[in-house]
C-alpha positions, 0 to 999 in steps of 0.5 A: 635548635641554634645553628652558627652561619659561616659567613663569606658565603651562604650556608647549608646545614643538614638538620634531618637527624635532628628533625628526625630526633626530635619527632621520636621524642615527641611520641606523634606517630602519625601527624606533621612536622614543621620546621621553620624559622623566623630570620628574614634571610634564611629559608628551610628546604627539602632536598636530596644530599647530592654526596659530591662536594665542590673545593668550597664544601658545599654539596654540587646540588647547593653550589648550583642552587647559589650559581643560579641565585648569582645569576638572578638575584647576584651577591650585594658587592656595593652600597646602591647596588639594590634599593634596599637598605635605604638611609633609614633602614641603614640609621635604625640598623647602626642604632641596633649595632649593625654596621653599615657592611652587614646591613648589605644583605639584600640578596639573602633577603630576595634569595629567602623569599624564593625558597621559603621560611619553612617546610611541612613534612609528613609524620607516618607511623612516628618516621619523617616522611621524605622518600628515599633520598630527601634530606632537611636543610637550613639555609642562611643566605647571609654572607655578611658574617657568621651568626647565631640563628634559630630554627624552629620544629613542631611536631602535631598529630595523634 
């Protein structure tokens, strides 16, 4: 599945309709479902959908996840702030396109390592299995620009 990013800000996509399609599709009844993806600043997490939306359209649950990310991992705002990208990095990103402003994504990278590239979730009797108010969500934490990103579902059991 492709998602496109906002940037500006981390971005929150609700896949669980999609997740929840793609397993009626597969005709598993009973099994798991992972749903993962590979881009080193983006994490995939169960949640609840909070409903109330702050004037930024994020869910207050999400605001608050990214209030509390600023608080431990804060926003890269200037070249040095972290040790990451260094000078090489910086060199082989500008050979690959990327210019310097977008190589300054630290804290997406941090951010993703405390929620997680994926999630496995149980498939009963061919439904998701996510209680009553668990919803899917991607995350990109990238702020630098909107991208293109991927996520993966597999679907495995009987």
């Amino acid at each position: 599945m492709k998602i496109t990013s906002v940037g500006g800000r981390p971005s929150f996509h609700r896949i669980t309709d999609e997740v929840r399609a793609f397993i009626a599709e597969s005709g598993i009844n009973d099994g798991v479902c992972v749903v993962s993806t590979h881009h080193t600043t983006c994490s995939v997490m169960t949640q609840e959908d909070s409903i109330d939306l702050t004037y930024n359209g994020l869910e207050y649950l999400q605001q608050d996840l990214w209030d509390v990310f600023e608080q431990l991992i804060p926003t890269t705002r200037a070249e040095g702030q972290y040790r990451h990208p260094g000078p090489e990095l910086t060199e082989f990103s500008r050979e690959h396109g990327e210019s310097k402003p977008e190589t300054l994504n630290t804290d997406a990278h941090l951010r993703s390592v405390f929620i997680g590239r994926s999630e496995t979730l149980p498939v009963v009797d061919g439904t998701l299995d996510l209680g009553s108010f668990g919803h899917i969500y991607f995350i990109d934490f990238d702020h630098t620009r909107p991208r293109e990103r991927e996520v993966s579902i597999t679907v495995m059991g009987d």
